[in-house]
C-alpha positions as CSV (number, residue, x, y, z in Angstrom):
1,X,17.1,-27.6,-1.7
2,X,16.0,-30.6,-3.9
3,X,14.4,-33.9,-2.5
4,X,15.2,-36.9,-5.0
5,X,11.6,-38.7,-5.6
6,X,10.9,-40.8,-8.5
7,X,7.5,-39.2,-9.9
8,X,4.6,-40.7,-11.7
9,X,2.1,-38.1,-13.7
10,X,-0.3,-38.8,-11.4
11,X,1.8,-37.3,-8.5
12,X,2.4,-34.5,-10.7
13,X,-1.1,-33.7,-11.2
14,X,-2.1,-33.8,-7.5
15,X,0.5,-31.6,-6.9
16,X,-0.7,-29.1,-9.5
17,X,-4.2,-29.4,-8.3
18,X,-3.2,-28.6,-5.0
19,X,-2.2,-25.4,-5.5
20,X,-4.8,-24.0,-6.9
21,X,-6.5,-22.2,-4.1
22,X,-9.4,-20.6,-5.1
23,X,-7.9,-17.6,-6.9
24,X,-10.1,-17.4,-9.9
25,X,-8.4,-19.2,-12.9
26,X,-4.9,-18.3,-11.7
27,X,-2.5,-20.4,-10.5
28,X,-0.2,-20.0,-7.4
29,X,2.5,-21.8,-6.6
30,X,5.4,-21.2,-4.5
31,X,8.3,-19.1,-6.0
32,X,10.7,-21.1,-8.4
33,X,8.2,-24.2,-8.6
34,X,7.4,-23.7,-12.5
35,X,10.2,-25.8,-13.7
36,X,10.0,-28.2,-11.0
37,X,6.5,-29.0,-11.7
38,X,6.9,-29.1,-15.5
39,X,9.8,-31.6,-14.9
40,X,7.8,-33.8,-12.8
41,X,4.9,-34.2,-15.2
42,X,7.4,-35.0,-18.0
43,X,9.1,-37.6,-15.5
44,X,11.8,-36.0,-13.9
45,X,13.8,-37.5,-11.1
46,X,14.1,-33.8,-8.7
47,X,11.6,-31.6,-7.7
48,X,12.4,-28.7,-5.5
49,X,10.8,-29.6,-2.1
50,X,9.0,-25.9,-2.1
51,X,6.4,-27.5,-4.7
52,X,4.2,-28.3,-1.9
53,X,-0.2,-27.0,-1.1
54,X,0.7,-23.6,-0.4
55,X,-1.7,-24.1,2.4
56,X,0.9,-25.8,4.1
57,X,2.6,-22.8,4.2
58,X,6.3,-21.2,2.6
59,X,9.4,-22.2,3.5
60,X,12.0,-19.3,4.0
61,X,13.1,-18.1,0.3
62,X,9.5,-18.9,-0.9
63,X,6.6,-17.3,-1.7
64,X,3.5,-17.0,-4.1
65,X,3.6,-16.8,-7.5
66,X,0.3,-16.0,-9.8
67,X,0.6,-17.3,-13.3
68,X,-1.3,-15.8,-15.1
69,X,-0.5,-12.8,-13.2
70,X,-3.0,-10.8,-11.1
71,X,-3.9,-6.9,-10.6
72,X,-3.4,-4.6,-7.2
73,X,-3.7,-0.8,-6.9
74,X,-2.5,0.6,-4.2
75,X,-2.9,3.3,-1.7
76,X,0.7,4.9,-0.6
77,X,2.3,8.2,0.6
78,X,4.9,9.0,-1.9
79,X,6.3,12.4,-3.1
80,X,6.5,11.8,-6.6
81,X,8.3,15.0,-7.3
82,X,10.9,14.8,-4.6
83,X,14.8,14.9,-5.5
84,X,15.1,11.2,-5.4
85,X,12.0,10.0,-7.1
86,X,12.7,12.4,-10.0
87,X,16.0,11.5,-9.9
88,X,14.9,7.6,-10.5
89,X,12.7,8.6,-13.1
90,X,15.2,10.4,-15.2
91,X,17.8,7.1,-15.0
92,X,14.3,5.5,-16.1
93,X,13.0,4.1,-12.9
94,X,9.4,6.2,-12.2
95,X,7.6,5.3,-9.4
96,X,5.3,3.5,-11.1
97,X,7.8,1.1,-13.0
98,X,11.2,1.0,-10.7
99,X,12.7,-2.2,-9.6
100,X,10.2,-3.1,-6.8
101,X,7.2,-2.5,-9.2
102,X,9.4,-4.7,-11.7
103,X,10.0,-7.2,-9.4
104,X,6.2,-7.7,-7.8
105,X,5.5,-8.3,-11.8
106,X,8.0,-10.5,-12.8
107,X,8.6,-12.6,-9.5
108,X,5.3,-12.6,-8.1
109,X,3.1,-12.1,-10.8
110,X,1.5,-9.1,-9.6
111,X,0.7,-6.2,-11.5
112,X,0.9,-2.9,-9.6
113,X,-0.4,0.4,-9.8
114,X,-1.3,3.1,-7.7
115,X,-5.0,4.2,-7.1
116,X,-4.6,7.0,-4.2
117,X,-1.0,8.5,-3.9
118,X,-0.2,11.9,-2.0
119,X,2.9,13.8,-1.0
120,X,2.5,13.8,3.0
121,X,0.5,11.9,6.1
122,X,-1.8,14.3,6.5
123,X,-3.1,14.9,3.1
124,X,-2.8,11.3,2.1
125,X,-5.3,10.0,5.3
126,X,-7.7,12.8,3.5
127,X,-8.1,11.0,0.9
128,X,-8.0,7.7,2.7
129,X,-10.6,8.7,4.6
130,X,-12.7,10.0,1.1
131,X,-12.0,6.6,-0.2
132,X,-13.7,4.5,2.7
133,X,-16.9,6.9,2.9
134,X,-17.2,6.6,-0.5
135,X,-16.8,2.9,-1.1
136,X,-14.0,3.5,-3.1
137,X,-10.7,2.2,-1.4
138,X,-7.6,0.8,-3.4
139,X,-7.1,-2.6,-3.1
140,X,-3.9,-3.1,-0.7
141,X,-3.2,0.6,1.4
142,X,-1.1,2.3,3.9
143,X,-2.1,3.5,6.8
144,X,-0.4,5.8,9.7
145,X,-3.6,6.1,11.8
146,X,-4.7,3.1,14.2
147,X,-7.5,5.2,15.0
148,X,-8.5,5.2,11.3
149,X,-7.6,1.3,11.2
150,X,-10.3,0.6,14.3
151,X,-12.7,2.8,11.9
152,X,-12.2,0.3,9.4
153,X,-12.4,-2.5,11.0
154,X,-15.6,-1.7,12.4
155,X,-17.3,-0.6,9.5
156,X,-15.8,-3.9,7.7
157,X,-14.1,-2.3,4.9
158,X,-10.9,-4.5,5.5
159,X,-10.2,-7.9,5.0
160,X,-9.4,-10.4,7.8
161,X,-5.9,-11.5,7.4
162,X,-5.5,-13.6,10.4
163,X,-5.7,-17.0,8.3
164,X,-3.9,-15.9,5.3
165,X,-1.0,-14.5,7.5
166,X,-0.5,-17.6,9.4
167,X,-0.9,-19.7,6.6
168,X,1.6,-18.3,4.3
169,X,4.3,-15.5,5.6
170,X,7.5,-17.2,5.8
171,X,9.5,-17.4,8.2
172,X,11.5,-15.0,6.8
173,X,8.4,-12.3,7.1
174,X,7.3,-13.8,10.5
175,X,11.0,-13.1,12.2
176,X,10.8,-9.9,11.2
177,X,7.4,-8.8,12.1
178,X,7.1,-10.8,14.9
179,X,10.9,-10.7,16.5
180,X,11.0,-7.9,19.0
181,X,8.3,-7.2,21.5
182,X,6.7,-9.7,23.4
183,X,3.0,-10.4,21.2
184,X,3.6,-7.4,19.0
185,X,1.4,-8.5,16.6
186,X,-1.6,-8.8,18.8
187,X,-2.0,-5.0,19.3
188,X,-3.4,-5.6,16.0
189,X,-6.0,-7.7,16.8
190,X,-9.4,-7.6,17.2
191,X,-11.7,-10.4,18.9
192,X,-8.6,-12.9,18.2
193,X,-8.8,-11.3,14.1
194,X,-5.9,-9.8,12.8
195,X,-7.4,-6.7,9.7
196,X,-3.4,-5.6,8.8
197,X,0.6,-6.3,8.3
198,X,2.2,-3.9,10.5
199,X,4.9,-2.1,8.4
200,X,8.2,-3.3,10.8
201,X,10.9,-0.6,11.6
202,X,14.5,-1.3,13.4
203,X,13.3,-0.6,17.1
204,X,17.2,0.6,17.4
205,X,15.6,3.6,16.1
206,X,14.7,4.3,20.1
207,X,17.9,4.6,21.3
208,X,18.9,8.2,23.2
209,X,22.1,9.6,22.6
210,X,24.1,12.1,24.2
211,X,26.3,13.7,21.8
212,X,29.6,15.1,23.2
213,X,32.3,17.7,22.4
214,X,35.2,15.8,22.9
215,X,37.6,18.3,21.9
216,X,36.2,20.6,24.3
217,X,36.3,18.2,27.3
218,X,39.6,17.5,26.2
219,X,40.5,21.4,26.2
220,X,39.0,21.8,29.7
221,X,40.6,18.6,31.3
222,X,37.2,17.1,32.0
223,X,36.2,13.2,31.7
224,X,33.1,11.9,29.7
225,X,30.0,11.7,32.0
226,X,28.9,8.8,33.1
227,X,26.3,10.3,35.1
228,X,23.6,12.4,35.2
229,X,25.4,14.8,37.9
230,X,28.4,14.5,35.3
231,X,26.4,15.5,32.8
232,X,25.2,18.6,34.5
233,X,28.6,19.6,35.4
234,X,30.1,19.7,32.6
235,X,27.6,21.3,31.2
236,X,28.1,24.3,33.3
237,X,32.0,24.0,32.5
238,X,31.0,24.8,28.7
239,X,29.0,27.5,29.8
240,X,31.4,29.2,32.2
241,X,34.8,28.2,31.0
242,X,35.3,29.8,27.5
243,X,35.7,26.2,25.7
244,X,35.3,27.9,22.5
245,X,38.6,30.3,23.3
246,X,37.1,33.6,21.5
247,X,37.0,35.4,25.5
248,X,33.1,35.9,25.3
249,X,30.0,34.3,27.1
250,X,28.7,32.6,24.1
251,X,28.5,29.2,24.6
252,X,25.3,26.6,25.6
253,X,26.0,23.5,27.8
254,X,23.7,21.4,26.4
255,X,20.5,21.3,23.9
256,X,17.2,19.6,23.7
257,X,14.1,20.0,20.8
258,X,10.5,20.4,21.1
259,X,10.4,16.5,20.8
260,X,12.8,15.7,24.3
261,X,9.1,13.2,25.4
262,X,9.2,11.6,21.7
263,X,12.6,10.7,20.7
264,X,16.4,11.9,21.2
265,X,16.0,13.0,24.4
266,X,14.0,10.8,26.3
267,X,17.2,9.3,28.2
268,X,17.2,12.1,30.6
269,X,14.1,10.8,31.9
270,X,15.0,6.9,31.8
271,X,17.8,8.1,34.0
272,X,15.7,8.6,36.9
273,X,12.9,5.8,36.1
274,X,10.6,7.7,34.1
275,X,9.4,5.6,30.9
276,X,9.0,8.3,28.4
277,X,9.2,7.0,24.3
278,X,7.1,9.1,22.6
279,X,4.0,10.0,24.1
280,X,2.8,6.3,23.3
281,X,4.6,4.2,26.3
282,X,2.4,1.8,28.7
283,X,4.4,1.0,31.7
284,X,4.1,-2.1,33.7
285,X,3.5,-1.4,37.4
286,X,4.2,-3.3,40.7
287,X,0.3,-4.8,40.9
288,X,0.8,-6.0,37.2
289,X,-2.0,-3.3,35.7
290,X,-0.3,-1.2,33.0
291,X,-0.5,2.6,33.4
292,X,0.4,5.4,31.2
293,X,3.9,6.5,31.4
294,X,4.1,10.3,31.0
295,X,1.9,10.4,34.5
296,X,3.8,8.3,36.5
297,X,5.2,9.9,39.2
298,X,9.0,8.7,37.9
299,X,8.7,10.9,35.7
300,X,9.5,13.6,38.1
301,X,13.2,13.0,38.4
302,X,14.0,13.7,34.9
303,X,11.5,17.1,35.0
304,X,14.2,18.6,38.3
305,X,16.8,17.4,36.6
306,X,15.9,19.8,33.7
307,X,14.2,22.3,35.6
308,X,17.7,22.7,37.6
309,X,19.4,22.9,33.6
310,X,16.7,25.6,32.3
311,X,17.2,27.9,35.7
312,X,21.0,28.0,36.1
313,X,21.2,28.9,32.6
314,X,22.6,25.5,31.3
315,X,20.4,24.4,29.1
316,X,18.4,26.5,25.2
317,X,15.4,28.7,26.8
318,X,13.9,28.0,23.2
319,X,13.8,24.3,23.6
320,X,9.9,23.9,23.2
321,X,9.8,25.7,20.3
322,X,12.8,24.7,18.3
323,X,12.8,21.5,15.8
324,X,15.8,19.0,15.5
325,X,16.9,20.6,12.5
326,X,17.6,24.2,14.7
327,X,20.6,22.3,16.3
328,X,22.9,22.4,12.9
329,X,22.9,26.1,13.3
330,X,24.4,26.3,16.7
331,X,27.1,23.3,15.9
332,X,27.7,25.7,13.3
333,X,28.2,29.0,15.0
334,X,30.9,26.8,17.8
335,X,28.5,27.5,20.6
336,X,27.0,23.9,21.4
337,X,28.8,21.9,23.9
338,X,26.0,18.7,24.1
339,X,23.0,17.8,22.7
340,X,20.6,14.5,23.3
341,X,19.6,13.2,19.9
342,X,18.9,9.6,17.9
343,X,21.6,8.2,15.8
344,X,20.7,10.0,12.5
345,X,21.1,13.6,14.5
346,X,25.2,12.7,13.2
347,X,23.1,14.5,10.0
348,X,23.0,17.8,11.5
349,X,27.0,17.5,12.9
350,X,28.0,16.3,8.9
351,X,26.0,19.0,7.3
352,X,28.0,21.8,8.6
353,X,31.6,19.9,9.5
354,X,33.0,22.6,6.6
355,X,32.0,25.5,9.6
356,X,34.1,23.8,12.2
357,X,36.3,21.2,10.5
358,X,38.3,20.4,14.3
359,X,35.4,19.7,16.1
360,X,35.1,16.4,17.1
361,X,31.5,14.9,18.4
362,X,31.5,12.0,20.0
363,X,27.9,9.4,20.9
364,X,27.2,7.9,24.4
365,X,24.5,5.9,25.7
366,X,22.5,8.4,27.8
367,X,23.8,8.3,31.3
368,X,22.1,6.9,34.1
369,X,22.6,7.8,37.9
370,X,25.0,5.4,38.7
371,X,28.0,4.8,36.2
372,X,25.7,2.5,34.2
373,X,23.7,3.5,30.7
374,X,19.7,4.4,31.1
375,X,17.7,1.5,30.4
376,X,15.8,1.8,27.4
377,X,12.2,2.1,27.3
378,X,10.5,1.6,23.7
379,X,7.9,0.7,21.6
380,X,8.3,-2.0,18.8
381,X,9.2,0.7,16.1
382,X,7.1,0.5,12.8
383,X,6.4,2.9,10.2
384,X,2.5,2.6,9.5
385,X,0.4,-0.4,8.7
386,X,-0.9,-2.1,5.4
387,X,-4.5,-3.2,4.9
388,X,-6.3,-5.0,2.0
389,X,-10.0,-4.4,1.0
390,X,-12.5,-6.1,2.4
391,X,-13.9,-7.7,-1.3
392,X,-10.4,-7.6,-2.8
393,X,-10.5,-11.1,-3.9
394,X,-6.7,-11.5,-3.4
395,X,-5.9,-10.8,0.6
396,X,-2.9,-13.3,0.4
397,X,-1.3,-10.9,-2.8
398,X,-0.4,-8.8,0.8
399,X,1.8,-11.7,2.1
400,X,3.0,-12.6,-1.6
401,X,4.2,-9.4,-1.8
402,X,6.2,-8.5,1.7
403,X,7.6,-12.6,1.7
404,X,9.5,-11.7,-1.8
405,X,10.3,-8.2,-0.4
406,X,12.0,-9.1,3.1
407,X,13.4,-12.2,1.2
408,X,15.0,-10.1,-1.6
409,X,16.3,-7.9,1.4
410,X,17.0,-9.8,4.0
411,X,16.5,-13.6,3.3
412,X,19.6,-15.6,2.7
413,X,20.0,-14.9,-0.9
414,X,19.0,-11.6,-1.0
415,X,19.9,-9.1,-3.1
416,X,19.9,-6.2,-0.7
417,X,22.8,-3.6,-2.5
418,X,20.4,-3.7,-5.7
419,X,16.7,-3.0,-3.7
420,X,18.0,-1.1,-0.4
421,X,19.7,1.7,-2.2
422,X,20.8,3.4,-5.2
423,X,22.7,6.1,-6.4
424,X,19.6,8.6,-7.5
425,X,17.9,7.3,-4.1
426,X,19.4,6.4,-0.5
427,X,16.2,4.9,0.6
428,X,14.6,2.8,-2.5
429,X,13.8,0.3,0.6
430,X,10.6,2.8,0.5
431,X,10.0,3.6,-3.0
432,X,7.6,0.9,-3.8
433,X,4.0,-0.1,-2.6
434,X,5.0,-1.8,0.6
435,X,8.3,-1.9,2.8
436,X,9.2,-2.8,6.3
437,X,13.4,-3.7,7.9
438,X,14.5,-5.8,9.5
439,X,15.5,-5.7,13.2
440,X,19.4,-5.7,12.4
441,X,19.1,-4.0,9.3
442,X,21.1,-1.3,10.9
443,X,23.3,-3.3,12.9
444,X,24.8,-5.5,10.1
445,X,26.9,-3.3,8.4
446,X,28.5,-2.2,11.5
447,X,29.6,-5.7,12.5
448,X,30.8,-6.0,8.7
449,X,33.0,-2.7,9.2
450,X,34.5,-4.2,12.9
451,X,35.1,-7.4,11.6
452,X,37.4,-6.2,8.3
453,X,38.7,-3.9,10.6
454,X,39.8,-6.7,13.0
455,X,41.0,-8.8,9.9
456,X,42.6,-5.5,8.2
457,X,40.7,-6.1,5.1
458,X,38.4,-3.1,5.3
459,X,39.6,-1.9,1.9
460,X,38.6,-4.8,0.2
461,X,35.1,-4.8,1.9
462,X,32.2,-5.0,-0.3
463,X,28.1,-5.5,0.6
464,X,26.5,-3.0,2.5
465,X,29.5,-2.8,4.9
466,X,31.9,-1.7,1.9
467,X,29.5,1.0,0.6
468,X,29.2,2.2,4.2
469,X,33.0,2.3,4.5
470,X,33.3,4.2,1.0
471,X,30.9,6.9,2.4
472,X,33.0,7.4,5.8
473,X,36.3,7.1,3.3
474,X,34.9,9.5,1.1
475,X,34.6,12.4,4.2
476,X,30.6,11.8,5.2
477,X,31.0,12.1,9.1
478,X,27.5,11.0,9.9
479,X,28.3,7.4,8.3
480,X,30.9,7.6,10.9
481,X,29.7,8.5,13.5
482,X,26.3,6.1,13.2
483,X,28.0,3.3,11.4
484,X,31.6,3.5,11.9
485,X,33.6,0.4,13.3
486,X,34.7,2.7,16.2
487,X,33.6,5.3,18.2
488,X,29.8,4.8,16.4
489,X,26.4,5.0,17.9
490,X,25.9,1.8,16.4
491,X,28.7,0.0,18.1
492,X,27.2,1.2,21.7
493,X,23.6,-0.3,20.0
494,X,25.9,-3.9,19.1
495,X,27.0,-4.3,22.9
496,X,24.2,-3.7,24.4
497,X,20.6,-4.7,22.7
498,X,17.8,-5.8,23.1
499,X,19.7,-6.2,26.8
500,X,18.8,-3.0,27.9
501,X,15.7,-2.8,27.0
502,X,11.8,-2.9,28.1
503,X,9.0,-3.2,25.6
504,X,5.8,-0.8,26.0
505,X,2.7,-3.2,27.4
506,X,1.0,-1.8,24.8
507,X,0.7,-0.9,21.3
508,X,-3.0,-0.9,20.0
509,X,-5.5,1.0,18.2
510,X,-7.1,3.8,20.3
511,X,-9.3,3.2,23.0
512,X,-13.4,4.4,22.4
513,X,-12.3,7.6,25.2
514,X,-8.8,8.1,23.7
515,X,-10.4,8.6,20.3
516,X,-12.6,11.2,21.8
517,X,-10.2,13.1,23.9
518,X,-6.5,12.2,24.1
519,X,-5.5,15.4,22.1
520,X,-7.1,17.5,24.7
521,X,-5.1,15.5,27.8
522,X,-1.9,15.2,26.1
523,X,-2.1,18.5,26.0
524,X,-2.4,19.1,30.0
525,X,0.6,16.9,30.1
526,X,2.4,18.3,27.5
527,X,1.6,22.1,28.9
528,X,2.5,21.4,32.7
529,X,5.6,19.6,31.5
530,X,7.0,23.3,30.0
531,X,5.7,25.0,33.3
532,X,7.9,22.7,35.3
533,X,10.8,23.0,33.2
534,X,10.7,26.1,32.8
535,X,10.2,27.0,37.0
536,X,6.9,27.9,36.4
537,X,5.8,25.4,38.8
538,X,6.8,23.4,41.3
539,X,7.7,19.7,39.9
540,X,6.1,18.0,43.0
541,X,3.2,20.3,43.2
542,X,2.6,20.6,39.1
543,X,2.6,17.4,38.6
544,X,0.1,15.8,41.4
545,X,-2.1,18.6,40.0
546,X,-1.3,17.5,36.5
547,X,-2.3,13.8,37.2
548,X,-5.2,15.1,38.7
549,X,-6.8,16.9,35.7
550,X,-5.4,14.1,33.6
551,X,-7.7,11.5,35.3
552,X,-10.7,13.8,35.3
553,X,-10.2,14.7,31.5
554,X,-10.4,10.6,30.7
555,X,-7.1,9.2,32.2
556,X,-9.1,6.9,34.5
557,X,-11.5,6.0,31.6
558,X,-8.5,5.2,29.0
559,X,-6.6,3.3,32.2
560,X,-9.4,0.7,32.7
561,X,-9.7,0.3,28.9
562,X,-6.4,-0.3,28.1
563,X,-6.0,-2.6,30.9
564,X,-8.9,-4.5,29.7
565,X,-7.4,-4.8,26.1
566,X,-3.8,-6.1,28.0
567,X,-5.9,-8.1,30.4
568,X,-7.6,-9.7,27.5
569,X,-5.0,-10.3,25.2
C-alpha cells in the first residue's frame, strides 16, 4: 500500500535515522523499504507506508531487513542423512543452503548456519545441555524441553524477548502464535518476561478419531455408532459374526496403542468426562482451582468402558505394548474391524490398501454417550520452542526471521506451494532453522477441495488444494481420507472447531516438584491405568488408591504450584 506525500530530504533523513536501532553499523528497515527510501531522498512523490521506526512495529507483509546483512548459527534437530534431506541435496538444495536458508539471506539479510545439529530429541538436548554448561550455546536454538528452558532462564543464558516480541512480530506472526488458547503465550512467562517463541502447531492435531469398517458394517447390516454402547456392540459383532467371510474366529473388534492417554485414543475417555490429552492436560474444576486430569475421578468412565472391551475379548490384549505403526499389519491381514487414531493414522490404512484393495475405512468424531461427538479436550499444539542467547546481540533476528517465514507461508501473498513442500521433501515447512503452522494450515485445502467440488471445477484446481486433489487422483487413500472433500477427517474438523473444544488451564514449564519427581508418579498413573484395564483391579477401588499414592508421591505439592502459577497469571 503506498501513501502519496510530497517529501523533502530532510524527511528522508529522519526517516533513515529512525531506523537504525542499535544494531551495530547495520541498518534495519522494514521489508521492501530500500527503494522507497532511496526514492524519497532523491524526491519522489510515494513512499510505501511500511517505511516507518521499526519501533513502531510491522505491519502484516513486513518485517526486518539488515543491510549489511548479519550472522546467526543455530541450534536444530535435523537428520541430515534422512531420505528427504539427501534427496534435496542431490537436486542441490543441502540443508545448509535450501530455499529457507536462501531466503533468511536474501530477504532478511541474515546469514545462517548451523552450530549444534543432531539427528533425534534426545541426542540433540545432549548437546544442548553440553552447550549451556559450557558457555558455548548457538546463537538462536530449539528446544523440546520446558524443563530445560526454566534451566535457562534461571541461570540467564537466554535472552528476554518480551519487548522485542511485542514490538515487532506482525500481526501475521501474532495470529498465529497467539490465536488458539486463551493466554497461550503466557505459559511462557516468567515474572511478566517472556525468554522464547513457541514453535506453533495446528492444535487440529488433537482430534480423536474412530476409524470404521464400513464395508463390514455394511456386510453385517449394522449402522455407524453414534455412541459409546454402539461402539461396543459392534465391536462384538466383528468379533463374533465372521465379517471377514473366511468361517474362522480371527477377527478383533476394535484396537488401541500404547499411547490411547496421549493422542488417537483419548476420545474414549472424553466420552465419559474424563480430560485425557496427553499426559499434559490441566482441567478446570467446579471451585475454579485447576487439577490434573489423568486423576480426576471422570476418568473412571472411560477405564470400565475399556476394562468391559479387554475382558469380553473385544478389544488387542497387546495394547500397552504395541506402537501406532503395529496397526498396519492387522488392516493388512483383514482382521481389524475399528481402531481410534489421529488423522494421519489414514497412513497405516494407505500403506497396505494393495493387501485389501475392497476395504473401505471410514473417520468419525469419537462418539460420545448420547448421539453427540466427545468434546475435545486439548492443549494448544506446538512442536518445541526457540530461544536466543543471552549476549547474542541480535534477539529481534528471532522475530525477523519467523515474520518472513509465516508471511511467505501464510501471509496474503505468500508463496506457500514453493516453501511448504517439494517433490524430494513433503515437509520443507521444517527443513530450515525455524518453523511453526498456522491454525488452518490443515483445514484450507480441504475447503479448497469442497468448494471446486461444489462449483465442479476440481480438475482445474490448483494451490495446495490442487496438489492435494492430484495425490487422492493419483490413488493415495490417506490424502483422502484426511483431506478429501467428502467423507474426510478434515471435513468433520471444518464443522465443528474450535466449537467443541476446551483448552488445558495450563501449559508451562515444570513446576520445582514436577522437575524432581513427575516421572516417578506418572508412572503410578500410568501402571494402575493397565491394571484396571486389564481387570487387574477394580476401577473404583484402583483408582481412589491410585490418587492416593499420587498425592503422597508430590500430586498435592505440584497441585498447589500449578495453581499458584494459573492464580498468578
Amino acid at each position: 500500500m503506498l501513501r502519496k506525500k510530497i517529501l523533502s530530504i530532510s524527511l528522508a533523513g529522519f526517516i533513515i535515522a529512525s531506523v537504525l536501532l542499535g544494531c551495530g553499523s547495520s541498518t534495519v528497515v522494514p521489508e521492501g523499504t530500500e527503494k522507497g527510501l532511496n526514492e524519497a531522498a532523491s524526491g519522489a512523490e510515494e513512499i510505501p507506508e511500511e517505511s516507518k521506526n521499526a519501533a513502531a512495529g510491522f505491519e502484516a507483509g513486513e518485517w526486518r531487513r539488515y543491510s549489511p546483512a548479519i550472522s546467526a548459527e543455530f541450534g536444530m534437530e535435523h537428520d541430515i542423512n534422512s531420505d528427504a534431506f539427501t534427496a534435496m541435496a542431490n537436486a542441490g538444495e543441502p540443508y545448509d543452503n535450501n530455499r529457507w536458508i536462501q531466503m533468511f539471506r536474501d530477504e532478511v539479510g541474515i546469514e545462517c548456519s548451523y552450530k549444534l545439529i543432531s539427528p533425534n530429541a534426545e541426542d540433540y538436548q545432549q548437546k544442548l545441555v553440553l552447550a549451556m554448561t559450557s558457555g558455548d550455546l548457538p546463537d538462536i536454538f530449539h528446544v523440546n524441553d520446558l524443563a530445560l528452558y526454566k534451566q535457562m532462564v534461571d541461570a540467564g543464558v537466554i535472552a528476554d524477548l518480551t519487548d522485542v516480541y511485542e514490538r515487532e512480530a506482525n500481526p501475521t506472526l501474532k495470529s498465529i502464535v497467539e490465536g488458539e488458547g486463551t493466554g497461550f503465550i503466557d505459559n511462557f512467562k516468567f515474572d511478566g518476561k517472556l525468554y522464547c517463541i513457541p514453535g506453533k502447531m495446528p492444535s487440529t492435531n488433537g482430534y480423536s478419531y474412530l476409524w470404521i469398517r464400513k464395508d463390514w458394517l455394511d456386510k453385517l447390516g449394522l449402522e455407524i455408532p453414534k455412541t459409546m454402547d454402539d461402539v461396543m456392540e459392534v465391536a462384538r459383532a466383528f468379533v463374533e459374526q465372521d465379517p471377514d467371510g473366511n468361517g474362522k474366529d480371527d477377527t478383533l473388534g476394535l484396537s488401541i496403542d500404547e499411547n490411547y492417554t496421549v493422542f488417537g485414543s483419548m476420545g474414549i475417555f472424553w466420552a465419559y468426562g474424563g480430560q485425557a490429552a496427553g499426559k499434559k492436560f490441566w482441567s478446570k474444576l467446579e471451585d475454579g482451582t485447576v487439577g490434573y486430569s489423568m486423576v480426576q475421578p471422570e476418568m473412571k468412565g472411560g477405564l470400565k468402558w475399556l476394562q468391559e472391551m479387554y475382558v469380553q475379548g473385544l478389544l488387542n490384549p497387546e495394547f500397552s505394548t504395541q506402537s501406532f505403526t503395529d496397526i498396519g499389519p492387522m488392516i493388512a491381514n483383514n482382521s481389524l474391524g475399528m481402531f481410534y487414531g489421529c488423522h494421519w493414522y489414514a497412513g497405516q490404512i494407505n500403506g497396505v490398501k494393495s493387501e485389501i484393495p475392497d476395504a473401505e475405512w471410514i473417520p468419525i468424531l469419537a462418539p460420545g454417550t448420547d448421539g453427540n461427538p466427545a468434546p475435545v479436550y486439548a492443549s494448544v499444539d506446538m512442536n518445541g520452542i526457540y530461544c536466543v542467547r543471552a549476549d547474542y546481540e541480535h534477539p529481534e533476528a528471532l522475530i525477523a526471521m519467523f515474520n518472513a517465514y509465516t508471511e511467505k507461508l501464510f501471509g496474503e501473498k505468500n508463496d506457500f506451494e514453493n516453501y511448504f513442500a517439494c517433490k524430494e521433501n513433503g515437509n520443507l515447512w521444517q527443513s530450515g532453522p525455524i518453523h511453526m503452522l498456522d491454525a488452518d494450515v490443515d483445514i484450507e485445502p480441504f475447503r479448497e477441495m469442497k468448494k471446486a467440488m461444489d462449483e465442479g471445477t476440481l480438475d482445474t484446481l490448483t494451490g495446495v488444494g490442487g496438489s492435494y486433489w492430484k495425490y487422492i487422483q493419483e490413488g493415495d487413500l490417506s490424502y483422502k481420507l484426511m483431506f478429501g472433500p467428502e467423507g474426510s477427517c478434515f471435513e468433520l474438523v471444518d464443522a465443528t472447531y474450535p466449537d467443541i473444544f476446551t483448552w488445558n488451564s495450563y501449559q508451562g514449564a515444570p513446576t520445582p516438584t514436577q522437575s524432581e519427581r513427575w516421572s516417578s508418579m506418572q508412572e503410578i498413573i500410568d501402571t494402575s491405568y493397565i491394571k484396571m484395564i486389564t481387570g487387574e483391579e477394580d476401577v473404583d477401588e484402583g483408582f481412589d488408591k491410585m490418587v492416593s499414592d499420587w498425592m503422597a508421591a508430590g500430586g498435592d505439592k505440584v497441585t498447589e504450584e500449578v495453581n499458584a502459577i494459573v492464580a498468578g497469571k
